[in-house]
NULO-12000 format. One record per residue (C-alpha): x, y negated, z negated; chain. Coordinates in steps of 0.1 Angstrom, whole numbers, plus 5000, padded with zeros to 4 digits. Each point is the difference from the previous one (the first is absolute). Layout:
N
@X=X&Y=Y&Z=Z&mol=A
...
This chain:
214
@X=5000&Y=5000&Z=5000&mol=A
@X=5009&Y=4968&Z=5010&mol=A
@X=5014&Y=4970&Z=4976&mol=A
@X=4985&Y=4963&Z=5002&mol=A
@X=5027&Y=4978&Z=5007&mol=A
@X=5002&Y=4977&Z=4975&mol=A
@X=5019&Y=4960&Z=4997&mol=A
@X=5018&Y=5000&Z=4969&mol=A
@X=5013&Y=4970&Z=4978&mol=A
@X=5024&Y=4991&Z=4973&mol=A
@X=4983&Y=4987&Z=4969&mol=A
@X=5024&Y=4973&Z=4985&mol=A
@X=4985&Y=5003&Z=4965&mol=A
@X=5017&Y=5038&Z=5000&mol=A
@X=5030&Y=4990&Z=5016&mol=A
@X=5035&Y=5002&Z=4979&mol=A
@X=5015&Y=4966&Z=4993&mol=A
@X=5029&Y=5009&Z=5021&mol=A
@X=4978&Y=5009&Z=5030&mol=A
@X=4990&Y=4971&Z=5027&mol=A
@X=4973&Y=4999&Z=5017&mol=A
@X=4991&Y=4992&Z=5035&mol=A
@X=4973&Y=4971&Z=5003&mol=A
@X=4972&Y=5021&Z=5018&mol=A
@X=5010&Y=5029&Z=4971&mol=A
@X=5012&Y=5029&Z=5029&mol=A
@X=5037&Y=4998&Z=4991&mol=A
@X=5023&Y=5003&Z=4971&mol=A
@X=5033&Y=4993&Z=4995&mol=A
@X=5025&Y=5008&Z=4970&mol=A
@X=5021&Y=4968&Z=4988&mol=A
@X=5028&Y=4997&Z=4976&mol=A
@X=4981&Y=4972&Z=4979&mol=A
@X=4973&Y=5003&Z=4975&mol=A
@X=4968&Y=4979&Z=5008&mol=A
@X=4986&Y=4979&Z=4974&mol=A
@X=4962&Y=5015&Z=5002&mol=A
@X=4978&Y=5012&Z=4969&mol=A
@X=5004&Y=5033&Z=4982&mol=A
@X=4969&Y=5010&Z=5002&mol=A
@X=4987&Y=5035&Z=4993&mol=A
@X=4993&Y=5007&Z=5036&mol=A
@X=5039&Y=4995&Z=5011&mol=A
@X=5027&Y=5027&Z=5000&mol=A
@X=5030&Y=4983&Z=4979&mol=A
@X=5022&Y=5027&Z=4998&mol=A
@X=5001&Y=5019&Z=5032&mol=A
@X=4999&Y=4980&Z=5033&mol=A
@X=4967&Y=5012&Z=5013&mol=A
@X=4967&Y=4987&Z=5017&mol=A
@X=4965&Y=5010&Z=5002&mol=A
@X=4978&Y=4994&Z=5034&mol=A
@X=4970&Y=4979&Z=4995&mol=A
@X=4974&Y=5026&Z=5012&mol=A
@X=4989&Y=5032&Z=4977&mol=A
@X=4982&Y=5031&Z=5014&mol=A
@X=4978&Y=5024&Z=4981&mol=A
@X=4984&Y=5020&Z=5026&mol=A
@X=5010&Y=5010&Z=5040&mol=A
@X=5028&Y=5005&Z=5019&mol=A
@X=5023&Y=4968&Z=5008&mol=A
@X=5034&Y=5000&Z=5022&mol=A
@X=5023&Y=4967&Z=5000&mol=A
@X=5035&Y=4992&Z=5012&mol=A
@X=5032&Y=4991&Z=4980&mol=A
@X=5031&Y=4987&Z=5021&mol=A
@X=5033&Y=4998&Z=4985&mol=A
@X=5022&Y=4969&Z=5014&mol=A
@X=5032&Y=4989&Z=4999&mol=A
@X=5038&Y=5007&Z=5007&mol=A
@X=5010&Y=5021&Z=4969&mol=A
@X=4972&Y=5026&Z=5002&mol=A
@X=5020&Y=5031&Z=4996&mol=A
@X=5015&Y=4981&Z=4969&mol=A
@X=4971&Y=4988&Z=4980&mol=A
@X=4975&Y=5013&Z=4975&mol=A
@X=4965&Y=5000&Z=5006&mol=A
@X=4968&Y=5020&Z=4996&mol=A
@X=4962&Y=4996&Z=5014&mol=A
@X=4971&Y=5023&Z=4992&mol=A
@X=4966&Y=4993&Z=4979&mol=A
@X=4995&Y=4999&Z=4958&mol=A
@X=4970&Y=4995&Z=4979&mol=A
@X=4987&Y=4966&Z=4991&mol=A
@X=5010&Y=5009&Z=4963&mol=A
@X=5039&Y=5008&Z=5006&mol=A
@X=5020&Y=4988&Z=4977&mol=A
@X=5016&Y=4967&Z=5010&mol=A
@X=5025&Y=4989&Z=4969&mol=A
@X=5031&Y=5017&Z=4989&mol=A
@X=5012&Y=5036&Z=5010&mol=A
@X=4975&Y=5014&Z=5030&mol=A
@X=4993&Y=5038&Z=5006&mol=A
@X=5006&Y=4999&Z=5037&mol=A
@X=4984&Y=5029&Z=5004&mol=A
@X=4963&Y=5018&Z=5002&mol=A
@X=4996&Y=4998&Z=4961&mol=A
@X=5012&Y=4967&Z=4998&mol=A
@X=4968&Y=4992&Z=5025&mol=A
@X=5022&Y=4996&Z=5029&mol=A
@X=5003&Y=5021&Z=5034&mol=A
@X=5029&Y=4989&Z=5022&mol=A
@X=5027&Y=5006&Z=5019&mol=A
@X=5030&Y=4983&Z=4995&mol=A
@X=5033&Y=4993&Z=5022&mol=A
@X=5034&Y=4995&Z=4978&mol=A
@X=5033&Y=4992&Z=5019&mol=A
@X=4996&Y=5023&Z=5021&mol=A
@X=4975&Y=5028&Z=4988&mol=A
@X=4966&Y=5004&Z=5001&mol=A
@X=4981&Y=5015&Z=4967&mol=A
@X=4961&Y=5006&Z=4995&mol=A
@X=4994&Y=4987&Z=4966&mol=A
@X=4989&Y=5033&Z=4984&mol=A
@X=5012&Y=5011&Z=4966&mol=A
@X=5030&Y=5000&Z=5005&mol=A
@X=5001&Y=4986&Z=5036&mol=A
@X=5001&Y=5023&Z=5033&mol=A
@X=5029&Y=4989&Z=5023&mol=A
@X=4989&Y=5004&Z=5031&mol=A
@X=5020&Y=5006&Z=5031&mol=A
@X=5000&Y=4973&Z=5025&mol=A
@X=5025&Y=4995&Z=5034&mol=A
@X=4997&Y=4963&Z=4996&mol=A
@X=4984&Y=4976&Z=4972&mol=A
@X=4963&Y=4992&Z=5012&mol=A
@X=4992&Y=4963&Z=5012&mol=A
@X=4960&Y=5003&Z=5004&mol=A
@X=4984&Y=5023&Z=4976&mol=A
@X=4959&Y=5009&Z=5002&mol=A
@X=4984&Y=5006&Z=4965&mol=A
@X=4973&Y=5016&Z=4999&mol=A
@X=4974&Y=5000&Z=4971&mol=A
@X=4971&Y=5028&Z=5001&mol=A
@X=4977&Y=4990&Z=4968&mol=A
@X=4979&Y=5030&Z=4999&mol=A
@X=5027&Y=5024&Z=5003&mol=A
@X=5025&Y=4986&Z=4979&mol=A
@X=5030&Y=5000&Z=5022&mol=A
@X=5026&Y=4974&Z=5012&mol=A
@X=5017&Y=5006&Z=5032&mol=A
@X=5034&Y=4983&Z=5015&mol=A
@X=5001&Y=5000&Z=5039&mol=A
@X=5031&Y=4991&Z=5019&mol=A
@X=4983&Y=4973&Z=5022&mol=A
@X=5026&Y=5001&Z=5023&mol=A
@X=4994&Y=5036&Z=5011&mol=A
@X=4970&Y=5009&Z=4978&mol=A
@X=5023&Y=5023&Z=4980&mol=A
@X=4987&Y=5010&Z=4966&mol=A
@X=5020&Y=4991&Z=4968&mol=A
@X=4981&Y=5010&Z=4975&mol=A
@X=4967&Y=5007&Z=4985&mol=A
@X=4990&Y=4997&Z=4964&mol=A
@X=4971&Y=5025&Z=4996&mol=A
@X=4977&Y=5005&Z=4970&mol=A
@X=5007&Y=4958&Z=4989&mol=A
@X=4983&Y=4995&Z=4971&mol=A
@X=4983&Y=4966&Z=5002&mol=A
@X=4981&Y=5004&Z=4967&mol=A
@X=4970&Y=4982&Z=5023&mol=A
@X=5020&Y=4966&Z=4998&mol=A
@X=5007&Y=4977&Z=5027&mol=A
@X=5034&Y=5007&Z=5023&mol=A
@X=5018&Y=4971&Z=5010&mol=A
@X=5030&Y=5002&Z=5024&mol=A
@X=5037&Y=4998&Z=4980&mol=A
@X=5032&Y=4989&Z=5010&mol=A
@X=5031&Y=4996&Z=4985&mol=A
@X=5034&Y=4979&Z=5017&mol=A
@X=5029&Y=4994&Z=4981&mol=A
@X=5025&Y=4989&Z=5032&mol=A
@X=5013&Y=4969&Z=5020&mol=A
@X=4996&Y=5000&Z=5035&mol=A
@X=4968&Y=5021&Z=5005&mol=A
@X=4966&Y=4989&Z=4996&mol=A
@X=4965&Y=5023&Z=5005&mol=A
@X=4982&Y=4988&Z=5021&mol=A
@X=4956&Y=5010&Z=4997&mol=A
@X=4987&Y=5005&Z=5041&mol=A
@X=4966&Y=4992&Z=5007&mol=A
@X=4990&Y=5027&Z=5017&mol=A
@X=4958&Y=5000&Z=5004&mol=A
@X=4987&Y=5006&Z=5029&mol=A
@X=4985&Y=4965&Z=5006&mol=A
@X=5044&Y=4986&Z=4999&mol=A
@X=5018&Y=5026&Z=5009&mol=A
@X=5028&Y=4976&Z=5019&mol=A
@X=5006&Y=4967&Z=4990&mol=A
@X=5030&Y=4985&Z=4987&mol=A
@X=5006&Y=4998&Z=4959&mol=A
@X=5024&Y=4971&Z=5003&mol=A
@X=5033&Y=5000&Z=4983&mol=A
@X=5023&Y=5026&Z=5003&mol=A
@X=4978&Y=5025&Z=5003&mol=A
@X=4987&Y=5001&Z=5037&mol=A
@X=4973&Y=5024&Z=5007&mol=A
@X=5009&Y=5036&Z=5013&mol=A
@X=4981&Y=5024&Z=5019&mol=A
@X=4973&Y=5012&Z=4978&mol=A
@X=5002&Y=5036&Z=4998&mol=A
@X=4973&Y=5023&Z=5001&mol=A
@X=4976&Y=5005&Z=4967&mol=A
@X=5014&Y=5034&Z=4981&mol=A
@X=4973&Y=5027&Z=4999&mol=A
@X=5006&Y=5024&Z=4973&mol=A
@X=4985&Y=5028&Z=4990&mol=A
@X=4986&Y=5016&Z=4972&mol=A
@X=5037&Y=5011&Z=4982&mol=A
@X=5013&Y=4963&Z=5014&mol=A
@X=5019&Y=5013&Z=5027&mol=A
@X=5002&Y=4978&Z=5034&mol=A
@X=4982&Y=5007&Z=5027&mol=A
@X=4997&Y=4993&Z=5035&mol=A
């Protein structure tokens, strides 16, 4: 069954003093200086992480994360979905129990956040990633959006019936994630910045287990 493709965006309340965000809330950079912005129970303080605006409860919803920049293969970074209750100060449980189903791309390596993290085997680190969040089932998938690979699939999430949000983390200069706005009604115009709008690849149809299909 099919996903809706959704348009995701950065919620600046969530976002980690350390993280800036673009204007029109679709891209986030990491910078070396520490914003003067309130500590307010909805902002992550410790680790340098971000929530998306929107929050799902029910359905099947698909939406693309581009990593930018020069150092890519050198940075630390990690995009996936967690639920609206995560924990957002001091030490985070990056991981299923900690409300949090990612994947996450470390100098080099690519992990699924399970306890303890997955590494995953990869020929080259992934630059436009599909996530793919199936309410009634439970599961997150990770497509390759570049050759609709799959990563990985978290099956059996438990969502506790709260609201998912999407997640992600960035603690490097020279990269930035960049949110595509990929409904149907704009699937080609240009996002402005440094982030020029790519061919947008086909919507992921998984199946049952989360495995891609044609």
């Amino acid at each position: 069954m099919s996903h809706d493709r959704v348009k995701v965006t950065l919620d600046p309340d969530t976002a980690h003093p350390m993280l800036f965000l673009s204007q029109d809330n679709s891209r986030v950079r990491w910078g070396r200086e520490w914003q003067q912005v309130p500590n307010t129970p909805e902002r992550f303080h410790a680790w340098t992480c971000v929530l998306g605006r929107e929050e799902f409860r029910e359905g099947r919803h698909c939406w693309v994360v581009e990593v930018e920049g020069e150092r890519v293969k050198f940075s630390l970074w990690a995009v996936g979905v967690a639920r609206a209750s995560v924990k957002r100060k001091g030490d985070i449980d990056r991981s299923p129990e900690g409300g949090i189903w990612a994947v996450e791309y470390d100098k080099g390596k690519l992990w699924s956040l399970t306890s303890p993290p997955t590494p995953l085997s990869l020929s080259s680190a992934p630059t436009r990633i599909w996530v793919c969040l199936d309410c009634t089932q439970q599961q997150v998938s990770f497509i390759n959006a570049d050759n609709g690979v799959e990563i990985f699939t978290f099956t059996a999430a438990s969502f506790n019936g709260e609201s998912i949000r999407p997640w992600f983390l960035l603690w490097s200069q020279g990269i930035q994630l960049c949110l595509r706005d990929s409904t149907p009604q704009t699937l080609s115009p240009a996002l402005g910045g440094s982030c020029p709008s790519p061919p947008t690849p086909a919507s992921p149809r998984l199946g049952p287990a989360g495995a891609a299909q044609e």
